[in-house]
N, C-alpha and C positions, 0 to 999 in steps of 0.2 A: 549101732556099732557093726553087725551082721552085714545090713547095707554097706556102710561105707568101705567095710573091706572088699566086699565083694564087686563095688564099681570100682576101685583103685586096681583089684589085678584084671578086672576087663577093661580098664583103660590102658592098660601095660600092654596088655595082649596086643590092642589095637596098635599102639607106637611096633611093635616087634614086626606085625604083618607087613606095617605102612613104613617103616624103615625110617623112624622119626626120629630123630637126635637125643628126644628124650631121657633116656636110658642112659646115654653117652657121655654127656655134656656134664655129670656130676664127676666123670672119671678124668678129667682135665682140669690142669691147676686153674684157677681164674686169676683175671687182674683184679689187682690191687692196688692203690695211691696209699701209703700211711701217709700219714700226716707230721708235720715237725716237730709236734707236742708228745706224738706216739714216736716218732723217734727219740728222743729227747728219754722219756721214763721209761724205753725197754720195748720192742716190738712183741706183739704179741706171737703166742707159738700156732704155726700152723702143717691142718696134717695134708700132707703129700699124697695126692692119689701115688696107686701103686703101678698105673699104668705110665707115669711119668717119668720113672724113679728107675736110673739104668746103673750099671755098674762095670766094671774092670778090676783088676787087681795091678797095684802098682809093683815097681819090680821088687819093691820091700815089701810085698805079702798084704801092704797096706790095700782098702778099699777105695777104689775112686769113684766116686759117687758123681753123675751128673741127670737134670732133669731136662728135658726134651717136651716141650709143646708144639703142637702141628696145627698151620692152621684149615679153612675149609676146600682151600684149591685143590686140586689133585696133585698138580705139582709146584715145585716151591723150593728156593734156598732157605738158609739156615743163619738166622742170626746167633752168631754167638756174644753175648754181653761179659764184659769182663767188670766188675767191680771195683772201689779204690779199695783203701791199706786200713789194718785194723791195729788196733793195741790191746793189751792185756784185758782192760774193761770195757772194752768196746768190740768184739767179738760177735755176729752174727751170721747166721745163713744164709746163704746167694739166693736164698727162693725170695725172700723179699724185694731184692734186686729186679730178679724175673719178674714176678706179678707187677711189676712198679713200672716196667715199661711192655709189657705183655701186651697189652691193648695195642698201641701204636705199631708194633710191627706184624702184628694179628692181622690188623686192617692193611697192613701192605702184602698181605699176601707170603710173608715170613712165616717158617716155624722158627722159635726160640729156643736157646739153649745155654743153659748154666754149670758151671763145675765147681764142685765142694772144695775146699782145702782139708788137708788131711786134717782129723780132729774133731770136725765137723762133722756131724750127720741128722741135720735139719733142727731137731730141737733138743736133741743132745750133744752136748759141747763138753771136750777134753781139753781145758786151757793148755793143759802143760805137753799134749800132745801137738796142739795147735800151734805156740811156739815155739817147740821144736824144728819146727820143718815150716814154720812161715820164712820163705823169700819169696823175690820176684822169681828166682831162677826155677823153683820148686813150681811154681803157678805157670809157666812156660813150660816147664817139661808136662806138666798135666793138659794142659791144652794142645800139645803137639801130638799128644798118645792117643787124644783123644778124635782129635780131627784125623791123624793116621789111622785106626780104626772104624772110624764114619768112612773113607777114603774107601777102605776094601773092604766093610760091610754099610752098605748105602742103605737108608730108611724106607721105607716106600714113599716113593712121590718126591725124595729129595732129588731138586735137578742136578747135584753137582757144583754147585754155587754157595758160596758163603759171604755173607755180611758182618764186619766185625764192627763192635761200637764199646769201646771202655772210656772209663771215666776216672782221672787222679790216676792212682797205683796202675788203675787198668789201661791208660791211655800208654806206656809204654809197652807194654803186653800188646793189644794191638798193634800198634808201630812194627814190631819184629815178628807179628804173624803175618801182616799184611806183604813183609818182603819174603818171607818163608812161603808163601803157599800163593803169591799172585797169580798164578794161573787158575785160579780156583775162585778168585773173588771179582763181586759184583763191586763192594766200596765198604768203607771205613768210614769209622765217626769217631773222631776224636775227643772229647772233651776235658778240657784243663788237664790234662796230662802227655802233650804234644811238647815237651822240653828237651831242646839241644844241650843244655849244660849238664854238667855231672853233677849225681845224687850229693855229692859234698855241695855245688856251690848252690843248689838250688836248696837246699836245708839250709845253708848257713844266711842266705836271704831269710827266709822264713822266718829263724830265730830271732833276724835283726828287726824286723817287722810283727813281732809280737804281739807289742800293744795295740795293734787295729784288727788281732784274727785271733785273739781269744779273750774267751769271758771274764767278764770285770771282777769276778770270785776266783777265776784262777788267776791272774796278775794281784790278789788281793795275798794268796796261797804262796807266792813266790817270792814276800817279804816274812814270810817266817825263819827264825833264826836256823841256822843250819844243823842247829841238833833237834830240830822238830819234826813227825813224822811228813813223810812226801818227800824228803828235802834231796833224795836222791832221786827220784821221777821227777821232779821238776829243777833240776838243775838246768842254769842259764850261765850260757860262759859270757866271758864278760869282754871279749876279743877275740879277733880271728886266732891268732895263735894258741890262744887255751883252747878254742875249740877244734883246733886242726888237732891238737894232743888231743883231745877226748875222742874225735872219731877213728886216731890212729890204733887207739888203745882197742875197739872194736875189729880193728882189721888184723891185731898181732893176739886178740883173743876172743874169737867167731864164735862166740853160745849163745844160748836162747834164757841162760837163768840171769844174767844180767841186760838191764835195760839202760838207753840211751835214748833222752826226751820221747819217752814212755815205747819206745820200739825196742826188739832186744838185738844185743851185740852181733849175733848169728846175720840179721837183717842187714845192718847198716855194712858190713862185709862186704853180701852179697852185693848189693846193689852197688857200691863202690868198686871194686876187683872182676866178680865171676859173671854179670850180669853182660851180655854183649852190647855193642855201642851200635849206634844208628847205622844202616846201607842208605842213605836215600835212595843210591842207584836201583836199586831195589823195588821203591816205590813207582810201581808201573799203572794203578788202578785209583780211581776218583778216592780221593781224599780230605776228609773235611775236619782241619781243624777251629775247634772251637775256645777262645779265652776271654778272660774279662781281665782289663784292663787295670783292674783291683786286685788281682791275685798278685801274687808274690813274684810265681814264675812266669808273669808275663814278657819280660824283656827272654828269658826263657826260650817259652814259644815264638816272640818273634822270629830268633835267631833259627828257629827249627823251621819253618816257614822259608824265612831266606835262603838258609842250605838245599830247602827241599824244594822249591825251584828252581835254583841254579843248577840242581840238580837231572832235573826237567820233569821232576813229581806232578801230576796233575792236583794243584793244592787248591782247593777255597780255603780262603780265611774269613774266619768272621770272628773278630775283635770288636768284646763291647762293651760297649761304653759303662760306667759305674757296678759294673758287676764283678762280683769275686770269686772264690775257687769254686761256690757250689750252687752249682748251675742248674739244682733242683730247687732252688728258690725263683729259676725264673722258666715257667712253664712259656713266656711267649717266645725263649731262647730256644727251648726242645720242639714247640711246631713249628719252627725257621726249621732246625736240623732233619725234622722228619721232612717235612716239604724238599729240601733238598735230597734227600733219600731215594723219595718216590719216583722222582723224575730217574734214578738206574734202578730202579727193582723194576720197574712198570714198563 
């Protein structure tokens, strides 16, 4: 026992003289891939080195929590990764997010970088603080404060360059940081949430298309009689009209204690009325969206492609074939995107 403690702190010693990484490398989040089965029953909780782990204070006294990995370069832009949309029971931390594509922009020579929603703070979760203040507009003003503060305090070794990459909810967030701050960016990754139509018609597709994008236990759920419990989370209008009432009913009363196909009222507001609408003219810097041809909003993203070259956006499109909103089912789709990446970070 004596021994073995005694060669463990002289092998410390030696990393310390020889300037070994050793010591180091426990103090950075690592990647991670969960799995869909480990999504599916609940991610597991993980702890946050504390070298990672940054903070600000929102102008509501609130905490803003973001984590920051760097990778070995000396110098390097700064991916920021945006996440999609959550619901009441579906609520988790952006670190998984991070560690999930951590690897891949590791090896491009990217540090990464993630932002909490209020409520949130890794593996403790405040539902009812959380949807309170969940919108798109709320997630935009956190990443604008945040990149204004990287702006006029710079990390060591960041060049001044940012990489933006979101996915669903996050793919609009991108869009309007990439026209906010293009003098600042290398390129953007779009994924299935490159959509020209408004939040109204791009939901009211989705609901019409139901039965091929959710589970045979919840279409099994939404023949239960209407005095059974759920029966108001899973409400299905049964026409455009009842449902243009149902989303109006959200815009003439904006709270987070009522829900609307499982998002609450506060949300669908925002994203309808306060959330801003696309510049294309804006988009000045390589832009890559990606859809599948199985999602909902793809006629969507076409139309947001069209605008955005007519507009003189530098856009790749890559539309494909049998694939659907979630583009984490198909990892030969993410090393297309990264391959495409490398060629402007490199």
């Amino acid at each position: 026992m004596v021994r073995n403690i005694c060669c463990r702190m002289l092998f410390l010693m030696i990393c310390l003289l020889l300037k070994v990484p050793y010591l180091f490398a426990v103090q950075e989040i690592t990647p991670y891939k969960y799995t869909n089965q480990e999504r599916e029953r609940g991610l597991s909780s993980y702890e946050i080195p504390v070298s990672s782990r940054h903070t600000l204070m929102r102008e509501n006294n609130s905490e803003l929590i973001y984590y920051l990995s760097k990778p070995q370069q000396s110098t390097f832009p700064i991916a920021i990764l945006c996440g999609g949309s959550s619901s009441r029971n579906d609520v988790v931390s952006i670190i998984h997010f991070h560690r999930y594509f951590l690897r891949e922009f590791l090896d491009l020579g990217c540090a990464v970088l993630t932002i909490e929603q209020q409520g949130i703070n890794n593996n403790k979760i405040n539902i009812d603080e959380f949807l309170e203040h969940y919108t798109r507009s709320a997630r935009l003003k956190d990443h604008r404060q945040i990149i204004d503060y990287l702006s006029e305090n710079p990390p060591q070794g960041w060049n001044g360059k940012f990489v933006f990459m979101g996915v669903s909810e996050g793919g609009p967030l991108v869009t309007t940081l990439t026209a906010d701050y293009s003098n600042k960016i290398v390129a953007t990754i779009n994924w299935a949430g490159a959509g020209d139509w408004t939040w109204g018609d791009e939901l009211w597709l989705f609901m019409q298309n139901l039965e091929r994008t959710i589970p045979w236990y919840f279409k099994l759920r939404m023949t239960l009689p209407s005095w059974m419990p759920f029966s108001v989370d899973l409400y299905i209008p049964h026409s455009r009209k009842e449902y243009d009432q149902a989303i109006n009913e959200t815009i003439q009363n904006p709270i987070s204690t009522k829900e609307l196909f499982g998002m609450p009222y506060k949300y669908h507001a925002d994203a309808l009325k306060d959330y801003p609408a696309h510049d294309y003219s804006k988009l000045k810097t390589p832009f890559l969206v990606v859809a599948g041809d199985q999602d909902t909003i793809i006629q969507s993203c076409d139309a947001f492609v069209k605008k955005a070259k007519n507009a003189g956006a530098p856009i790749t499109y890559m539309r494909i074939e049998g694939m659907d909103h979630y583009i984490r089912h198909r990892p030969d789709v993410i090393d297309q995107s990264f391959a495409w990446l490398r060629g402007y970070v490199r």
